[in-house]
FITI-367333 format. One line per 5 residues: their letters; for each residue x, y, z of C-alpha. Coordinates in Angstrom, 2 decimals. Last residue first. Example, Ala and Ser with C-alpha at 12.3 -4.5 7.8 and 13.67 -1.06 7.14 Angstrom:
2
sa) 13.67:-1.06:7.14; 12.30:-4.50:7.80 .
END
This chain:
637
xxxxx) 24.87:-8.97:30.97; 21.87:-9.29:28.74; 23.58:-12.19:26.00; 23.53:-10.98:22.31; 22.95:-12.98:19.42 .
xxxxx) 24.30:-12.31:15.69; 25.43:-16.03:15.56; 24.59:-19.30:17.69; 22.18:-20.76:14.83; 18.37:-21.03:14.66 .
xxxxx) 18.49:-17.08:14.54; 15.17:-15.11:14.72; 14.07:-12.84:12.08; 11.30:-10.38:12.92; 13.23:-8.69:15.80 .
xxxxx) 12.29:-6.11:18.23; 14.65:-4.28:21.12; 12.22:-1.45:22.55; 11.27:2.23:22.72; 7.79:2.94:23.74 .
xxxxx) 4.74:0.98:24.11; 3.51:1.38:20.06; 7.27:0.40:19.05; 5.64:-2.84:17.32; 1.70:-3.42:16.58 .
xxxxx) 2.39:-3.77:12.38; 4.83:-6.96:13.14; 1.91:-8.82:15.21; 2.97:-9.94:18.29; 5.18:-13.29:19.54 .
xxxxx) 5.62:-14.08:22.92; 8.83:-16.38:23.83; 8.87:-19.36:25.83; 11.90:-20.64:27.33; 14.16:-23.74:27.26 .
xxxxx) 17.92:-23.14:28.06; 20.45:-22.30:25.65; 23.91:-22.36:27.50; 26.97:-20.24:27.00; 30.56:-20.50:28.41 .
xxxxx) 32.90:-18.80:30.55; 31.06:-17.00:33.06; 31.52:-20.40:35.31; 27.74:-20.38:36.02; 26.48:-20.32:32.41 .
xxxxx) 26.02:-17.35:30.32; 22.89:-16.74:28.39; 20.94:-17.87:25.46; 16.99:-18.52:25.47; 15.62:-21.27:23.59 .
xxxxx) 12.54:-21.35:21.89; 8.78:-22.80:23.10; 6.93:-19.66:21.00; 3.77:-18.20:22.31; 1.76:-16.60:19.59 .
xxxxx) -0.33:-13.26:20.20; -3.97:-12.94:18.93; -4.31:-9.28:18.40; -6.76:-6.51:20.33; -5.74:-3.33:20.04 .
xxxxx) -6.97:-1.07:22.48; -2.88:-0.52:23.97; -1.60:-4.27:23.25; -4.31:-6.94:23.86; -4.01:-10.98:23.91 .
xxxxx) -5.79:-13.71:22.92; -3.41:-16.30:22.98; -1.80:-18.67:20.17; -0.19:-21.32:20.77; 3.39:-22.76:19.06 .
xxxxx) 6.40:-25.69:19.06; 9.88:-25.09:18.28; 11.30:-28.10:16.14; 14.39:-27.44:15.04; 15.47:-25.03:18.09 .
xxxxx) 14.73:-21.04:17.74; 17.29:-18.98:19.58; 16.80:-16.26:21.43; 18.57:-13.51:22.95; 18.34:-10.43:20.73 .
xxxxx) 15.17:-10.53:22.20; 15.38:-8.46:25.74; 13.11:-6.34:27.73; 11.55:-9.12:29.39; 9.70:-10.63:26.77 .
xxxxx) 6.64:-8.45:26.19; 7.73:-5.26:25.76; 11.01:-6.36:24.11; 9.72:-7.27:21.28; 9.04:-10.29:19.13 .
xxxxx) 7.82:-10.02:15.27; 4.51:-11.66:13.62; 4.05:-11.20:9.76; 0.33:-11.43:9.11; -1.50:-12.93:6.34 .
xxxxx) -2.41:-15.96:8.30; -0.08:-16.32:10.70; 3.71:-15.65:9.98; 7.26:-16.38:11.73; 10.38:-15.42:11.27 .
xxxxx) 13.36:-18.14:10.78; 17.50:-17.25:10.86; 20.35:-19.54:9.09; 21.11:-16.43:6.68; 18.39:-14.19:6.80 .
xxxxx) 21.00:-10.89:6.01; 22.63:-13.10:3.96; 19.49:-12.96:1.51; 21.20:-15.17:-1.35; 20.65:-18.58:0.96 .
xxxxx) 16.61:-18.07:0.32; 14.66:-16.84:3.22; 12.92:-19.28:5.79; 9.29:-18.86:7.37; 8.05:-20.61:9.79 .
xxxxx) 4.33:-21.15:9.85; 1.42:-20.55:12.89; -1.33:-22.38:11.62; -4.34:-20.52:10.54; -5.63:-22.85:7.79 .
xxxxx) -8.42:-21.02:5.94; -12.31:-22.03:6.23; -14.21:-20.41:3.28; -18.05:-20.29:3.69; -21.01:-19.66:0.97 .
xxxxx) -24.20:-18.91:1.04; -26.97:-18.71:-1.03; -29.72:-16.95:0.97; -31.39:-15.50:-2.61; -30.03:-17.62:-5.62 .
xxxxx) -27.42:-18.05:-7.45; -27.04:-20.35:-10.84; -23.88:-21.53:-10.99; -19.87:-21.07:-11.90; -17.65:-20.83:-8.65 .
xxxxx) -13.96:-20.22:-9.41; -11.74:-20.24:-6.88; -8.59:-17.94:-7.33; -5.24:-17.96:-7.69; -4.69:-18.01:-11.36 .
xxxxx) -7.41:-20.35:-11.98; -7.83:-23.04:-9.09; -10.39:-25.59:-9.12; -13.24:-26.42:-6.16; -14.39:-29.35:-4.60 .
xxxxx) -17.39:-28.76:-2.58; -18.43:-28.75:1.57; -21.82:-28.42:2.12; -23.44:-25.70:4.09; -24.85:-23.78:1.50 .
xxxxx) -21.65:-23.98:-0.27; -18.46:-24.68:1.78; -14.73:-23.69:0.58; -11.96:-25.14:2.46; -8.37:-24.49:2.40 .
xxxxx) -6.30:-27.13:2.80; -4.72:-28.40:6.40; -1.07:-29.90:7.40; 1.03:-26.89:5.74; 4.57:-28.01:4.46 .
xxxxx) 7.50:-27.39:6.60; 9.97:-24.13:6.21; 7.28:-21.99:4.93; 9.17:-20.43:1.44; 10.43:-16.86:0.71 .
xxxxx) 12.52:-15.22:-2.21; 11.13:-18.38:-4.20; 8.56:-16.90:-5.96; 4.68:-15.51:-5.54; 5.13:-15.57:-1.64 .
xxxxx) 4.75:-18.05:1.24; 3.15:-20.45:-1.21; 1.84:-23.36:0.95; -2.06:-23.16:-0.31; -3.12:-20.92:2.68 .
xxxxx) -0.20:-18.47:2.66; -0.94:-18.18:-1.70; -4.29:-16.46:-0.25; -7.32:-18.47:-2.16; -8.50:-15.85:-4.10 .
xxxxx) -12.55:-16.37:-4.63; -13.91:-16.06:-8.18; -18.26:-15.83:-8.14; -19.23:-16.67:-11.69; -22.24:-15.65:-12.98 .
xxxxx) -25.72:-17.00:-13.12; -28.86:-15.16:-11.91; -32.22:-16.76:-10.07; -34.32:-13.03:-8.90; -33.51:-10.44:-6.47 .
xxxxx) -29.80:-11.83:-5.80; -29.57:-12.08:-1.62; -25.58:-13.57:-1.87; -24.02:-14.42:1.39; -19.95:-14.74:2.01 .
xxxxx) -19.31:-16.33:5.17; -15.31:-15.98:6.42; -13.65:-18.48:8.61; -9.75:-17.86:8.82; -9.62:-16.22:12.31 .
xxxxx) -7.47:-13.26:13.14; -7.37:-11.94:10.00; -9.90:-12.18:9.55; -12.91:-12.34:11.80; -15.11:-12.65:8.70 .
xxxxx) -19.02:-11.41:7.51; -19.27:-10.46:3.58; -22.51:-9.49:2.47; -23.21:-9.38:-1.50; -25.91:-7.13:-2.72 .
xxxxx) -27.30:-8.81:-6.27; -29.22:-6.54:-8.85; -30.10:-8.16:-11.90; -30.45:-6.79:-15.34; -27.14:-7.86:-16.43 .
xxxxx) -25.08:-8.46:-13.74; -25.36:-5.51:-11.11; -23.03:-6.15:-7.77; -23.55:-4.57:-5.10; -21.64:-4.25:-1.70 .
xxxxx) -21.42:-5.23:1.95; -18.41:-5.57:4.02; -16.11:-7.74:6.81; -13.02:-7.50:5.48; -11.66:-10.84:3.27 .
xxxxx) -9.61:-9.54:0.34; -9.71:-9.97:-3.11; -13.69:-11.05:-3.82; -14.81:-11.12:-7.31; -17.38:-11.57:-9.33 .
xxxxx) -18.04:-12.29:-13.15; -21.10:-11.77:-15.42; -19.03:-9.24:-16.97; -16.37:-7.93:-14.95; -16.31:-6.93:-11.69 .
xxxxx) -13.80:-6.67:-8.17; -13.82:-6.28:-4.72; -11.92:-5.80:-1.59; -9.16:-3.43:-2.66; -11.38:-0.15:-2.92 .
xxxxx) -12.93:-0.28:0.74; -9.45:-0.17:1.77; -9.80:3.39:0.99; -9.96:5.31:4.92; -6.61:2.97:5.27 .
xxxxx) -4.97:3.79:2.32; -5.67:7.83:2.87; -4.47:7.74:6.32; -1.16:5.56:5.12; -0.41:8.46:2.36 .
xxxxx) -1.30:11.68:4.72; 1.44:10.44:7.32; 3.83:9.12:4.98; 4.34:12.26:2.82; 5.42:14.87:5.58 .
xxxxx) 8.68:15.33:4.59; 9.73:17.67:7.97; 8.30:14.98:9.67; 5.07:14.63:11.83; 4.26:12.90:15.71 .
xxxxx) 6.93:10.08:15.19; 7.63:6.41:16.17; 10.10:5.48:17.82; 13.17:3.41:16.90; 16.21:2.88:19.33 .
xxxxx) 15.49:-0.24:20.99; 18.10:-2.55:19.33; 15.73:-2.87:16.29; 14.77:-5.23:13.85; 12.39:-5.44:10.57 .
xxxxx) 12.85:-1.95:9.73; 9.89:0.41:8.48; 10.83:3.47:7.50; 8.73:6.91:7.94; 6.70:5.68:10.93 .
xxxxx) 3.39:7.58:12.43; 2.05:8.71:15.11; -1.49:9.96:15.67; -3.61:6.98:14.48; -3.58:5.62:18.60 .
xxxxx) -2.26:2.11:16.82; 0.26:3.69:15.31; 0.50:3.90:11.48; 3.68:2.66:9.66; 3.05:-0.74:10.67 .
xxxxx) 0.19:-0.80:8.30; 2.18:0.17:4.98; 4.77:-3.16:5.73; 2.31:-5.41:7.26; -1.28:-5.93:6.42 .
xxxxx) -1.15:-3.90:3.37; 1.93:-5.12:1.92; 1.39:-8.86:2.37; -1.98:-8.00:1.20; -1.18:-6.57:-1.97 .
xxxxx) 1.84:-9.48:-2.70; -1.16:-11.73:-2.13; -2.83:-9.74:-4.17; -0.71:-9.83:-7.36; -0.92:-13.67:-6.54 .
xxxxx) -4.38:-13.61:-7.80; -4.21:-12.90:-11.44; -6.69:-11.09:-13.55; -4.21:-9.52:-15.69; -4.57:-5.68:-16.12 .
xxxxx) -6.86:-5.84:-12.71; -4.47:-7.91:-10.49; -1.16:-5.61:-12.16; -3.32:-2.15:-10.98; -4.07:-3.76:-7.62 .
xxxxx) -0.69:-4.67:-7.48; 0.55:-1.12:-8.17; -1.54:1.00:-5.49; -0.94:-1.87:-2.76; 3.04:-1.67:-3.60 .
xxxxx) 2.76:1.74:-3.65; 1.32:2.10:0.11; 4.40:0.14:0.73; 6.28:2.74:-0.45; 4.68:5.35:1.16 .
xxxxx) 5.76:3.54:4.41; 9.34:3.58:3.39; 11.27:0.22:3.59; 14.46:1.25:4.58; 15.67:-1.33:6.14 .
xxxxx) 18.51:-0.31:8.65; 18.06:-3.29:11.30; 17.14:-5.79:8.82; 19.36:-5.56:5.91; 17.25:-6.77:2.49 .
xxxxx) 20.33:-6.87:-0.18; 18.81:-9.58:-1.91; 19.61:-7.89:-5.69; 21.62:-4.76:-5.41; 20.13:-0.98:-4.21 .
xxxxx) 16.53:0.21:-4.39; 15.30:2.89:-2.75; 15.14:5.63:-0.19; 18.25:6.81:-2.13; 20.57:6.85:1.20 .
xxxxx) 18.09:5.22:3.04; 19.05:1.86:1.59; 16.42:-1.13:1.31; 13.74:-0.59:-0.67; 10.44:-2.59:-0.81 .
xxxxx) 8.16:-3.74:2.04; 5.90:-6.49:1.58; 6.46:-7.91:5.11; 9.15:-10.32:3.89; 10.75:-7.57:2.19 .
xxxxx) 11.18:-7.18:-1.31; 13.86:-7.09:-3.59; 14.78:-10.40:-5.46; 11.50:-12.63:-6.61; 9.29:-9.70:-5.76 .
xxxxx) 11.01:-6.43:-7.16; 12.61:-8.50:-10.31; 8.97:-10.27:-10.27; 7.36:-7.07:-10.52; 10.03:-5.37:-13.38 .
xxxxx) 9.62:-8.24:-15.95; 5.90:-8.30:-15.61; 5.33:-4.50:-15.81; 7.94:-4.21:-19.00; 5.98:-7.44:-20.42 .
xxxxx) 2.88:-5.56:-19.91; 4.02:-1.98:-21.23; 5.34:-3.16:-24.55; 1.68:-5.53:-24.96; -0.21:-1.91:-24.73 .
xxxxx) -3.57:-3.17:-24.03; -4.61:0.48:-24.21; -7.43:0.21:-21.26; -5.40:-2.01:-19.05; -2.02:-0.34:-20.20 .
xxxxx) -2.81:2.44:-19.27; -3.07:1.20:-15.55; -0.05:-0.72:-15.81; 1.41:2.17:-16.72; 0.60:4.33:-14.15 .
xxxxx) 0.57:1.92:-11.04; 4.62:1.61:-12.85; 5.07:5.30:-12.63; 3.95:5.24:-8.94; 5.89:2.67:-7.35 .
xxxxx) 9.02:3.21:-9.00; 8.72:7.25:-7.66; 8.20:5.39:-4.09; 11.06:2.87:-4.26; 13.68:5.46:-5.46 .
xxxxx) 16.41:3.65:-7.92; 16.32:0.97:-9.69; 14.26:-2.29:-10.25; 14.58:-3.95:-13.50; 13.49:-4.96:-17.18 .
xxxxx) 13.12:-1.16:-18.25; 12.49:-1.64:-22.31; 8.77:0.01:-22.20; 9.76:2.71:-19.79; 12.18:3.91:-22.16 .
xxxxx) 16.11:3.52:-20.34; 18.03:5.49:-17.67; 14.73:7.77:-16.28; 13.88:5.15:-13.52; 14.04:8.52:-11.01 .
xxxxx) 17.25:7.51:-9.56; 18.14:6.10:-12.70; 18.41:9.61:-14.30; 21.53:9.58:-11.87; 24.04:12.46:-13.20 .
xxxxx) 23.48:13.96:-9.26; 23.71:17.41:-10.42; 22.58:17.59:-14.46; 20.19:14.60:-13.97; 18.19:15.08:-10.99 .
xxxxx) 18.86:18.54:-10.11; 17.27:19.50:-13.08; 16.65:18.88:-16.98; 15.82:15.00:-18.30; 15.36:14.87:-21.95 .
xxxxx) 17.82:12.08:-22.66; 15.66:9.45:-23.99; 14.44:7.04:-21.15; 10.97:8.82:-20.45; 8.88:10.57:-22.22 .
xxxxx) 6.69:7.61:-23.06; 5.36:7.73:-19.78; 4.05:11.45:-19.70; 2.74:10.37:-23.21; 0.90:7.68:-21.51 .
xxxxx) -0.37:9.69:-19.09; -1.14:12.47:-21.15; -3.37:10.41:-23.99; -5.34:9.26:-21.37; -5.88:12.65:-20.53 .
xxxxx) -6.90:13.84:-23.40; -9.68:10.69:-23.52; -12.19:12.28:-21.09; -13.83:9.52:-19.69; -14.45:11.79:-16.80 .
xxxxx) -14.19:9.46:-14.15; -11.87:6.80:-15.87; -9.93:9.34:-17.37; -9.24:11.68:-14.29; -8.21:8.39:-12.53 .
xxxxx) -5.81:7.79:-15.26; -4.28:11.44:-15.00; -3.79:10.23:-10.89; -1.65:7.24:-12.29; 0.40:9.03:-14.82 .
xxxxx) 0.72:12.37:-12.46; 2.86:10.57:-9.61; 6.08:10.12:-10.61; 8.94:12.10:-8.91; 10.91:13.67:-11.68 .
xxxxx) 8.36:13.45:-14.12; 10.38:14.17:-17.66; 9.14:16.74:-20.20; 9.38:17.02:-23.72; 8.03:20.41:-25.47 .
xxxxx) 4.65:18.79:-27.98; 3.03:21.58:-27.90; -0.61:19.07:-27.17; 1.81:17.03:-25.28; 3.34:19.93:-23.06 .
xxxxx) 1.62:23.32:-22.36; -1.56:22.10:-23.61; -1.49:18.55:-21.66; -0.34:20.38:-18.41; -3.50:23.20:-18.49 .
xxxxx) -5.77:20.61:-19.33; -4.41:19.48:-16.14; -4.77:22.21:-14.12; -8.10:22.66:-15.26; -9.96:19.70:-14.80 .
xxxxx) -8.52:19.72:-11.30; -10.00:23.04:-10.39; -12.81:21.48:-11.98; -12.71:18.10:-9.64; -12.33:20.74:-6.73 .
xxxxx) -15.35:22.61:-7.20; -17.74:19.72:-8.53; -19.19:18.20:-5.19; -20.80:14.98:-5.61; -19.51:14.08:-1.85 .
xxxxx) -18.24:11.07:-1.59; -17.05:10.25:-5.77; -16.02:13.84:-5.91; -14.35:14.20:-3.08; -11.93:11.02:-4.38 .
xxxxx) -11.87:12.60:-8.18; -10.36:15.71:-6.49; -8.16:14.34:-4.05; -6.65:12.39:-7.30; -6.29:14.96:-9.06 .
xxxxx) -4.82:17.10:-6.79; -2.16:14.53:-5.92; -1.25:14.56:-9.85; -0.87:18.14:-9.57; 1.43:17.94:-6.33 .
xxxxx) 3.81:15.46:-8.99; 3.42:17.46:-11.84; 4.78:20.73:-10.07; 7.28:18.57:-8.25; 10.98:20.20:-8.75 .
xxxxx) 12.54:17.72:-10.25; 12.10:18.52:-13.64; 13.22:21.89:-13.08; 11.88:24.52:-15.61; 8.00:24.09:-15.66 .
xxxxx) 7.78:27.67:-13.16; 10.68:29.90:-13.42; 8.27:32.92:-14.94; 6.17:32.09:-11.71; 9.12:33.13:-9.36 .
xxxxx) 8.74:32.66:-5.58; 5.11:32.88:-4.56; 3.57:31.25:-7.58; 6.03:28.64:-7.79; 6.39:27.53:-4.48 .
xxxxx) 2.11:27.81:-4.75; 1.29:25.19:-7.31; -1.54:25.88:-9.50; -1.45:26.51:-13.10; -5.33:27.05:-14.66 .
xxxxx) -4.54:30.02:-17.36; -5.86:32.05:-15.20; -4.05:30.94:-11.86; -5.07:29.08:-9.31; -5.11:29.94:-5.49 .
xxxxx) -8.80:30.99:-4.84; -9.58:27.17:-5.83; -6.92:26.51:-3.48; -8.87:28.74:-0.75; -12.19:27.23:-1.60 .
xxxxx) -11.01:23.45:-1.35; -9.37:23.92:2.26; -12.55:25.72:3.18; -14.75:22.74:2.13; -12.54:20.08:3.65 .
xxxxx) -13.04:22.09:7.02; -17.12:22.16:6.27; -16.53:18.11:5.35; -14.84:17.46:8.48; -17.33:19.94:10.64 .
xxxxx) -20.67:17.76:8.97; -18.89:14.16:9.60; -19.73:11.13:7.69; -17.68:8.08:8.95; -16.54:5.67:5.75 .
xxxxx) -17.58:8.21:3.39; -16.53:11.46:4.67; -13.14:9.37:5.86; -12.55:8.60:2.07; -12.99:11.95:0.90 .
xxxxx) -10.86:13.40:4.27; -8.00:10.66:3.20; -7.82:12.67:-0.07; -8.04:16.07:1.44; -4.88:15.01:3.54 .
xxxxx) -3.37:14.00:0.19; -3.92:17.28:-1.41; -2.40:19.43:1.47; 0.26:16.95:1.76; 0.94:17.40:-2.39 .
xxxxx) 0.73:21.54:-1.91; 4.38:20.73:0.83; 6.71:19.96:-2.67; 8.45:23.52:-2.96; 9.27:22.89:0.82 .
xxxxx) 8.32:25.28:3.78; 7.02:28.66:3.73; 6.80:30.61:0.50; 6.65:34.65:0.82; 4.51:37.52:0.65 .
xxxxx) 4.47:39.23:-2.23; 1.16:40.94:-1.87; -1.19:38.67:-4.24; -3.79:37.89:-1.47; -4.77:34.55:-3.05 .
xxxxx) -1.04:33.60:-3.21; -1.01:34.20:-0.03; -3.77:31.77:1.09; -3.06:29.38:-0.70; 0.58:29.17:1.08 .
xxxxx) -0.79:29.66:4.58; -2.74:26.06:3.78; 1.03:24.65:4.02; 3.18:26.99:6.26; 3.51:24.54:8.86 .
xxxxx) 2.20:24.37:12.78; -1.55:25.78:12.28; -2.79:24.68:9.10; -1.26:21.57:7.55; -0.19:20.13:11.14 .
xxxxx) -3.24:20.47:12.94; -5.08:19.32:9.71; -2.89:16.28:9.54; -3.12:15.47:13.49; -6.73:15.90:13.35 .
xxxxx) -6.94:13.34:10.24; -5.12:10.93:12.24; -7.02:11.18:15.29; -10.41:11.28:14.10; -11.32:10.00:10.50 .
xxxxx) -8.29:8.13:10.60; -8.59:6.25:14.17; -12.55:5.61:12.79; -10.70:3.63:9.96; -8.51:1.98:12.00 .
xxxxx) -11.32:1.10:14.10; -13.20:-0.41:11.31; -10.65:-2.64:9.59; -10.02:-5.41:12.17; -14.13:-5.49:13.60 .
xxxxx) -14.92:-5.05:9.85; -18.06:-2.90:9.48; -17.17:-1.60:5.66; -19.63:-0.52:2.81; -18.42:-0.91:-0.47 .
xxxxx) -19.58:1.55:-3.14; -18.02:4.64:-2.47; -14.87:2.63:-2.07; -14.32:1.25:-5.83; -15.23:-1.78:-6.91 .
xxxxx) -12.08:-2.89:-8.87; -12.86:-3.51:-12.78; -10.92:-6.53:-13.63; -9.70:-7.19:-17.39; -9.91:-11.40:-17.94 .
xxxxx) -10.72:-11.06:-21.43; -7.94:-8.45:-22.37; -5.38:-10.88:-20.60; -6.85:-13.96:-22.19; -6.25:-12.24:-25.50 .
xx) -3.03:-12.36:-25.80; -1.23:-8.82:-25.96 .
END
């Protein structure tokens, strides 16, 4: 690897250190601590099988397993958003419930430090024989619940449980040296949180091993002997060779936030090329326009290039989390910007939407039209979205920032406070924005003493006329206004280096600095290979995708027609206790003319919301992509 990459290694900030009162960010956060977290624990205890579990295997009298062999990871993930949620909103009874879930899984191991209850309670001489069975997988969502209570609270309990498990994994299998495939990823990344905690090098060692295990036949279990589809699980060729996309969106997700993470402290160069290859094969060909990835239900994944249907998208909400997990990874291995603006795309729009804006209902996929039939959902029989958007939201705190050596910088724009050392010098950093509803932010550094580093602000790709890092998407018309970066008032010139502004000076206390992004409302257009798109527009603001509904347009969208030169406002407007900044759209509307025998497009203006506040009033007809062309439309009878 060159050494520019190795130079330019990021160290993200992580939550426990950032401190958020965003007016956007805030009340989701609150919605987490409260309603969403109520409706996991509600769930977990009382109305599944899944703290039960624990506690039978505690009792040792044969009882039996409720639920799926994979329900320990919700458990785990719950008490991962609870970590986050103790920071962002201390709470005395959610830390005393987080407490009791953590004593009865501690009660739960076993001597030689397994844990996973379908085992336990079914057959434990059958456990570590079906690959695709999930044992690493729940593990690896122990770890990082562990490391995650740790870094709130200080409490040890659960990181040891943790310690032990997977000491337990790395004797049984690297340090025996028995080959073992992952059949739903997970442990790499969470192994790699262990390590940069603990600095414990073992299991740095696992992760990559647990990644070099794959692609050479040793796949046992449903996965390969049944379905003959070690694809499925990105088990076809060594992780080092894979050059594309296959399979199931989340497992992709995970393994490659695992290697790119080893590969940061390794500086593997087989891992970065296989990372680079396989992102812009997801982002140049298979990704949604709200940062969703994979398309099909059928393998909740990945099917042929530009094959991005609207109205049965797939898009899984824990795949979008992904996306945010593996960006930040790819951002901090090569210190390039437009790995967040793929990150924010995601965040904003695809993993948002699939929390409503109460916090107690959630969305499994995430299409990008509807004829009215989509609602969103109290719990699933899978329950992984629910637990994986409430921990992403209670963490945002870790995407904001970043470090390196006498370097700063600032990812995303949420109104926060933080600390930076450099050298001997302590310098808090305040952070004060209306994004992403407004596109002024004021960044003020109080350093205690004259200190020189060099502050790196992303410019968002959206705000420089790069829809996304490739060609998959592209504003229709170029942008009229240029970001603007002022210093102590004064407006500067500033260069770009991989994405970001770079700000090399002497700081001192009060220095302050403002960014003033273009919010215009932008078309967006698809390339000709996404049929799906073909001839239609959707429209974005800022980093948000905006979609229209039926809720606020009559009850009908399928409808409209956008002219060549529509013209836009924007509104303050308010859907439940949200409050969004709506766009009013001069379209056309289609119906019948007089004689019944012919169609007419008459003048009308449309209302445009925010893609992540859809299906939150009910069931309703919602499209992101609009037609410019007489196809695909349907006239209200």
């Amino acid at each position: 690897m060159d050494s520019v990459v190795c130079a330019q290694r990021i160290q993200p900030v992580g939550f426990s250190e950032v401190s958020i009162n965003d007016n956007f960010w805030k009340p989701k956060q609150e919605k987490v601590a409260t309603a969403t977290l109520n409706a996991c624990i509600i769930q977990t205890e009382e109305k599944s099988g899944r703290i039960r579990n624990f506690e039978k295997v505690a009792r040792k009298q044969g009882e039996k397993h409720e639920g799926i062999y994979y329900d320990d990871s919700d458990v785990y993930k719950a008490l991962e958003a609870m970590a986050y949620s103790l920071k962002n909103r201390p709470d005395a009874v959610l830390e005393k419930k987080a407490d009791e879930w953590i004593d009865k899984i501690a009660a739960a191991q076993q001597p030689d430090g397994y844990l996973n209850t379908y085992y336990t309670l079914t057959n434990i001489t059958q456990r570590w024989t079906d690959m695709e069975k999930h044992e690493d997988y729940c593990a690896g969502h122990l770890m990082e619940a562990a490391v995650a209570y740790y870094n709130t609270t200080g409490k040890r309990k659960l990181l040891d449980v943790a310690i032990r498990f997977a000491d337990h994994i790395d004797s049984t299998f690297r340090v025996a040296n028995r080959p073992w495939v992952s059949g739903h990823q997970e442990v790499e990344l969470a192994l790699m949180k262990m390590y940069h905690l603990t600095e414990e090098d073992r299991y740095l060692k696992l992760a990559d091993w647990f990644l070099e295990q794959r692609g050479h036949g040793h796949g046992k279990g449903k996965i390969w002997d049944e379905w003959k589809d070690p694809k499925y699980c990105q088990d076809d060729v060594p992780v080092k060779q894979q050059k594309e996309i296959t399979g199931h969106a989340v497992r992709a997700m995970y393994q490659y936030t695992g290697a790119a993470d080893v590969a940061s402290v390794t500086q593997d160069p087989g891992y970065l090329n296989a990372m680079t290859t396989v992102w812009e094969d997801v982002v140049y060909r298979n990704m949604y326009l709200t940062g969703g990835i994979g398309s099909s239900g059928q393998n909740e994944g990945f099917t042929a290039d530009y094959d991005l249907p609207n109205g049965t998208a797939y898009s899984e909400t824990c795949a979008s989390v992904g996306m945010v997990f593996w960006n930040q990874r790819m951002n901090a291995l090569t210190g390039d910007a437009k790995y967040i603006d793929v990150l924010e795309r995601s965040l904003y729009n695809g993993a948002l939407d699939g929390l409503s804006l109460t916090g107690d209902l959630f969305f499994y996929g995430n299409p990008l039209s509807s004829i009215g039939n989509n609602a969103r959902n109290a719990w699933f029989g899978t329950a992984c979205c629910p637990s994986n958007i409430a921990r992403l939201v209670a963490s945002v705190g870790d995407y904001i920032y970043g470090k390196a050596e006498n370097k700063v910088w600032v990812n995303l724009f949420v109104g926060s406070s933080t600390r930076f050392q450099i050298g001997k010098t302590s310098v808090p950093l305040r952070m004060e924005t209306a994004y992403p509803w407004d596109g002024n932010v004021k960044i003020t550094m109080t350093p205690s003493q004259k200190v020189k580093y060099a502050l790196n602000i992303r410019i968002p790709g959206w705000a420089a006329n790069t829809a996304v890092p490739s060609e998959l998407y592209s504003f229709k018309t170029a942008g009229t206004e240029k970001a603007e970066i002022l210093l102590n008032g004064k407006s500067i010139n500033y260069q770009l280096e991989k994405g970001y502004a770079v700000i090399d000076r002497t700081w001192q206390n009060g220095d302050e600095i403002e960014l003033k992004f273009p919010m215009e409302v932008r078309q967006i257009k698809a390339r000709n290979e996404v049929k799906a798109n073909e001839d239609r527009i959707a429209l974005q603001r800022g980093p948000l995708v905006y979609c229209v509904e039926g809720a606020d347009n009559a009850g009908e969208v399928w409808n409209l027609l956008v002219p060549e030169n529509p013209t836009f406002s924007t509104q303050n407007g308010r859907i439940l206790d949200e409050p969004v900044i709506a766009i009013k759209a001069n379209l056309l509307k289609v119906e019948a003319a007089a004689d019944g025998l012919s169609v007419q497009a008459k003048p009308h203006i449309v209302t445009a919301i925010p893609y992540y506040t859809w299906a939150n009033r009910g069931k309703g007809p919602m499209q992101v992509w609009m037609p410019s062309k007489m196809k695909n439309i349907r006239i209200a009878e």
